[in-house]
C-alpha positions in Angstrom: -11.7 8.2 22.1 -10.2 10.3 24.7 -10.4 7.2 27.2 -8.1 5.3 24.6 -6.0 8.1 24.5 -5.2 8.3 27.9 -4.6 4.7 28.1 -2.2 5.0 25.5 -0.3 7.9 27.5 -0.3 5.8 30.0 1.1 3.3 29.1 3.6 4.9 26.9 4.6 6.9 30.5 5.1 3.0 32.2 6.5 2.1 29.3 9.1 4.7 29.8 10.2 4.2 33.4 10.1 0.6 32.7 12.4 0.8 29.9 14.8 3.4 31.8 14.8 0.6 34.2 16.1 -1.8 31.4 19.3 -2.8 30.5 19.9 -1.6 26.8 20.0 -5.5 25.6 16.8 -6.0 26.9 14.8 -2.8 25.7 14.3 -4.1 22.0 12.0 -7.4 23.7 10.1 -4.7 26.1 9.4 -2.7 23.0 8.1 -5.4 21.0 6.1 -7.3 23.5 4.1 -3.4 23.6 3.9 -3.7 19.5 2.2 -6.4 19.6 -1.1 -5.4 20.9 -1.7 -2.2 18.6 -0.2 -1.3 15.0 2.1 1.1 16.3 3.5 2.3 20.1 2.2 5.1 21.1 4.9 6.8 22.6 5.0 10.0 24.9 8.2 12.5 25.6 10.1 9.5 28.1 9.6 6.5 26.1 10.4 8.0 22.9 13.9 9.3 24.6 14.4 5.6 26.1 13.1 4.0 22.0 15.7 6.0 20.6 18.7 5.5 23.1 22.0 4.7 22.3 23.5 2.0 22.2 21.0 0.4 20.9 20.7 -3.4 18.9 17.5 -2.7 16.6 16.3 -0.4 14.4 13.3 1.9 15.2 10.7 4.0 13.2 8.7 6.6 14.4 6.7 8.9 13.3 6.3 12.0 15.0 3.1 13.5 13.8 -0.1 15.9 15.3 -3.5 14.3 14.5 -5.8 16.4 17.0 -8.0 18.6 14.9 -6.8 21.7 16.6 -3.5 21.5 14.7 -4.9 20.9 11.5 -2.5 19.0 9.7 -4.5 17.2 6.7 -1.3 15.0 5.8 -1.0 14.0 9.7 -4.5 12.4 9.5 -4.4 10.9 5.8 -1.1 9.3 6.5 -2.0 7.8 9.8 -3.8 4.9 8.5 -1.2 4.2 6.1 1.7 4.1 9.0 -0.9 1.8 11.3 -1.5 -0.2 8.2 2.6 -0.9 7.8 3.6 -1.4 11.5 0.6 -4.0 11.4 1.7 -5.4 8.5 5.3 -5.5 9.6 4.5 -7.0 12.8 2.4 -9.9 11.4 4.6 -11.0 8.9 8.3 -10.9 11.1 6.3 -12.7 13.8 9.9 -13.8 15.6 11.4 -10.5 15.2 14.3 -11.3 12.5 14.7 -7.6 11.2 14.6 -5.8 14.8 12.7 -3.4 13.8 10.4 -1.2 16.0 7.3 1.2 15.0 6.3 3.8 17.0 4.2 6.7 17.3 5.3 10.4 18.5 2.0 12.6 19.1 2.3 16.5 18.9 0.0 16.7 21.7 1.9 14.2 24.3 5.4 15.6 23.1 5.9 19.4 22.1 9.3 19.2 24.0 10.9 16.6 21.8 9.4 18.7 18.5 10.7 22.1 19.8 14.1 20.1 20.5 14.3 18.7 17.5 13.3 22.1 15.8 10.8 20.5 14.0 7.8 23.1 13.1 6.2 21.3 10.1 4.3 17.3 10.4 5.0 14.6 10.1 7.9 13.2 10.3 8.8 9.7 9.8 12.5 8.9 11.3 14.6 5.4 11.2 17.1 5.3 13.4 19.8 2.4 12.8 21.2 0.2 15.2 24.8 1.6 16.8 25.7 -2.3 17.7 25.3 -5.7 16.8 25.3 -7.5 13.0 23.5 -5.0 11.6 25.0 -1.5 13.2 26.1 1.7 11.2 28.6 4.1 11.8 26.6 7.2 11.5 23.6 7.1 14.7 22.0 10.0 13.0 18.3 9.2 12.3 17.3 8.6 8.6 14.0 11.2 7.5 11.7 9.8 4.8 10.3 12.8 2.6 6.7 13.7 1.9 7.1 16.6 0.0 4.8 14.4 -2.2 1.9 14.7 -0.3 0.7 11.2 1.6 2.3 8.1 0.9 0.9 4.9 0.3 1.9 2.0 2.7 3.8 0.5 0.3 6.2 3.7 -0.6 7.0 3.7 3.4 7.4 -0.7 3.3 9.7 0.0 0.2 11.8 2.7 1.9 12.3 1.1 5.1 13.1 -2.1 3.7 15.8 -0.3 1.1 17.1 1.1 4.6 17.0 -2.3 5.9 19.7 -5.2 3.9 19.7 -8.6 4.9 16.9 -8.9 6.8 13.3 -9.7 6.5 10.8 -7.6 4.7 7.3 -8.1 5.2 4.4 -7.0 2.5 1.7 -5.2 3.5 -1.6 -6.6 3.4 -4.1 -4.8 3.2 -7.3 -6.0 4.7 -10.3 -6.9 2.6 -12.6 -3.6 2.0 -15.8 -5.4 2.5 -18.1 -2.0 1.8 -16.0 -2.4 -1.8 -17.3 -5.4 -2.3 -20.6 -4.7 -1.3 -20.9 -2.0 -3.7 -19.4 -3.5 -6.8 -21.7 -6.5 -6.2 -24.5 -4.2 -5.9 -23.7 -2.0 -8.8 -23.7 -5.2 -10.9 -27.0 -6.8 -9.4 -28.6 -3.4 -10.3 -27.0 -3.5 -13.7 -28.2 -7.0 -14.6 -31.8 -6.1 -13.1 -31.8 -3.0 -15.6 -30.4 -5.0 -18.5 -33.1 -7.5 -17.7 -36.2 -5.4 -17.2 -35.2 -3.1 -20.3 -33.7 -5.7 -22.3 -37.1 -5.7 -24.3 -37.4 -2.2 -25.0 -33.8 -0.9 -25.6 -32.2 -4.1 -27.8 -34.7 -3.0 -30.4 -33.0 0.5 -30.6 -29.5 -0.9 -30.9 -30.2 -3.0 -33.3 -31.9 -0.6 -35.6 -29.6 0.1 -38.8 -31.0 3.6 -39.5 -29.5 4.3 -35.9 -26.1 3.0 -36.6 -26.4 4.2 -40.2 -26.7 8.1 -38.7 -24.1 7.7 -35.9 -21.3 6.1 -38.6 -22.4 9.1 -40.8 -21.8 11.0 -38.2 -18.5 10.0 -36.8 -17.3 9.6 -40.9 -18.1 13.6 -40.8 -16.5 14.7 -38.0 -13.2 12.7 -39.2 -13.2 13.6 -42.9 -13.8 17.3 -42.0 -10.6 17.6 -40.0 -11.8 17.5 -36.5 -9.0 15.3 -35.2 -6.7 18.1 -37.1 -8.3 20.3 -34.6 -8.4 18.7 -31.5 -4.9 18.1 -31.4 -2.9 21.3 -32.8 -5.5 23.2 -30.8 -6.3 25.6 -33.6 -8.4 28.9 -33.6 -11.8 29.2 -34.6 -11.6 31.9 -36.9 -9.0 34.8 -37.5 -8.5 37.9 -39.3 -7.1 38.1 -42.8 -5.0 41.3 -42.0 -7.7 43.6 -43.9 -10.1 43.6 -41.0 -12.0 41.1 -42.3 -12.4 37.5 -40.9 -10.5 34.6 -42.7 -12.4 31.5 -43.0 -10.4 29.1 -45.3 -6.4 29.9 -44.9 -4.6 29.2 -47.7 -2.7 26.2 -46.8 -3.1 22.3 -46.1 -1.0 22.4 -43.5 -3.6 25.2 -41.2 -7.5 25.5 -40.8 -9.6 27.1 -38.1 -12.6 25.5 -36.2 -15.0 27.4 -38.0 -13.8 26.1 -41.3 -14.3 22.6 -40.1 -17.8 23.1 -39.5 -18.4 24.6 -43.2 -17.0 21.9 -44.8 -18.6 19.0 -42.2 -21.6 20.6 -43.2 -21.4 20.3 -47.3 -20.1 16.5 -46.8 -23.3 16.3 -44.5 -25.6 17.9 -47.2 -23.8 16.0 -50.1 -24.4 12.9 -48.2 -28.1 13.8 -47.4 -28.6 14.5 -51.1 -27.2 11.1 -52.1 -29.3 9.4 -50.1 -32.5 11.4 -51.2 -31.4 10.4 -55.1 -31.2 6.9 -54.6 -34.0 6.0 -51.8 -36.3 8.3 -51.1 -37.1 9.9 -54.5 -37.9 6.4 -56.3 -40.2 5.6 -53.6 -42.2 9.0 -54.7 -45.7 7.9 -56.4 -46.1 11.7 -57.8 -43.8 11.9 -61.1 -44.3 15.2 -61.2 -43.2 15.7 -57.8 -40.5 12.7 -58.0 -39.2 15.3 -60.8 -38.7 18.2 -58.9 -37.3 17.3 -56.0 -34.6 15.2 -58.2 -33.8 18.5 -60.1 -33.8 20.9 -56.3 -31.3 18.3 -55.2 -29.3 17.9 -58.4 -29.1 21.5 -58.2 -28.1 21.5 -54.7 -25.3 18.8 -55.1 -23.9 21.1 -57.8 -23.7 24.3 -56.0 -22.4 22.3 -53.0 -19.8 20.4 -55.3 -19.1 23.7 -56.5 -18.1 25.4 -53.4 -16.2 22.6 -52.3 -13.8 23.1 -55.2 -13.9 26.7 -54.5 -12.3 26.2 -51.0 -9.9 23.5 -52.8 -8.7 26.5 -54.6 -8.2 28.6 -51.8 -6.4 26.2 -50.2 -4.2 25.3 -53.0 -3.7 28.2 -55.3 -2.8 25.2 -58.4 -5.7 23.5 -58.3 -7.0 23.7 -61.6 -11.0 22.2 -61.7 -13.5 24.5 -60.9 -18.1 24.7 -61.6 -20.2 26.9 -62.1 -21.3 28.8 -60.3 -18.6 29.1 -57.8 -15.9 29.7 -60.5 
């Protein structure tokens, strides 16, 4: 990595006496025969002064950034592969140059003059400067500034903002490149899903398609939704609170309120009332003992009524005109 580096300094520094060397007209062909054998150039102090020289033809983006651990700048690093991914892109779609439009890259490290000159203290940076002549030149020369005061872009935020910056000329998507370790995982996770499905077919199709499963679980969700747990989850509403007496209020008295606690009381009663139905009209005729059968229909008629009983009982606390009532909640 640091033999890269250097070459890139390197060549960014012949880059720049080279291009000091070049007539203005010509400095936009130097430039872009150096783009085309990495993403972005890598510019130092010199060539970013001679990138960004007036007058100037085309249009240049750089971004000035500081991706050395030392500095740690978190957005400098996540962003970088976005920018490379765009100047790639860029490149490879505007093969013959129609939009004139030059990426480079401005490192901390190779460049704390031009930041300190530019009274920069905070990376990165992304500047456009516009063309001063030609078809496509501005009046103002003063660079254009994208802003990432929400956090990293995407490649696509940065193509769409250049090419808003950018009218009548070519506009390149970005394409991404495959993500092959993607791939490799999703078609893994689905082999392995399929093997599993396979191998446990035989023991787990059996207990989906029992009924006394599905029987419970639709009892359960009819519970939970009868008893006012939606109510619950969306006006967020206590559990319990006090009545004003120092006591605790379980059952305010209106339609409109209830607390958490309440919920569960009456999700319990339906529960038991359900229970008890079921009891009556499967279990107990299936009872050989009729002395037995006799009792436990008359322990859960008796239950069913005191439960029925209390239920009208909170009906009547929530509605003070409700008019039935049982014994022995009267």
């Amino acid at each position: 990595m640091r033999l890269f580096a250097a070459l890139a300094s390197a060549c960014a520094l012949v880059a720049g006496v080279l291009a000091a060397q070049t007539p203005a007209a010509d400095r936009f062909n130097l430039f872009r025969r150096m783009g085309q054998s990495s993403p972005t150039i890598q510019l130092n102090s010199e060539s970013y002064k001679q990138l960004t020289a007036t007058p100037r033809d085309y249009s240049a983006a750089v971004l000035l950034t500081a991706v050395a651990p030392r500095f740690g700048c978190h957005l400098c690093r996540s962003f970088q592969p976005e920018w490379d991914l765009v100047g790639r892109s860029w490149t490879k779609g505007d093969k013959k140059a129609e939009s004139r439009l030059i990426f480079g890259t401005l490192d901390f490290g190779d460049s704390r003059d031009i930041f300190l000159s530019l009274g920069l203290q905070t990376a990165p940076v992304l500047f456009l400067f516009p063309p001063t002549q030609g078809p496509h030149a501005v009046s103002s020369v003063e660079p254009l500034r994208f802003d990432f005061s929400n956090g990293p872009p995407t490649a696509e935020q940065v193509q769409s903002w250049l090419a808003r910056h950018l009218p009548d000329r070519p506009h390149p998507e970005i394409k991404r490149p495959i993500n092959y370790t993607r791939w490799a995982a999703g078609i893994t996770f689905l082999l392995g899903i399929s093997t599993l499905a396979v191998t446990a077919g035989p023991y787990v199709l059996p207990i989906l398609q029992n009924r006394n499963l599905w029987a419970s679980l639709t009892m359960v969700a009819i519970l939970l939704f009868t008893s006012g747990h939606m109510f619950n989850h969306i006006r967020k509403v206590p559990y319990v609170a006090g009545d004003g007496h120092g006591k605790v209020s379980l059952f305010p008295p209106s339609f409109q309120t209830q607390f958490g606690l309440e919920t569960q009381i009456v999700a319990a009663i339906y529960g038991l009332l359900a229970f008890g139905t079921i009891a009556l009209a499967t279990r107990i005729p299936c009872m050989t003992n009729p002395r037995a059968q006799l009792v436990t229909g008359v322990v859960w008629c008796v239950v069913m009524m005191a439960m029925n009983s209390f239920l009208l009982s909170v009906f009547r606390i929530k509605n003070g005109g409700y008019p039935f009532s049982l014994p022995p909640f009267m």
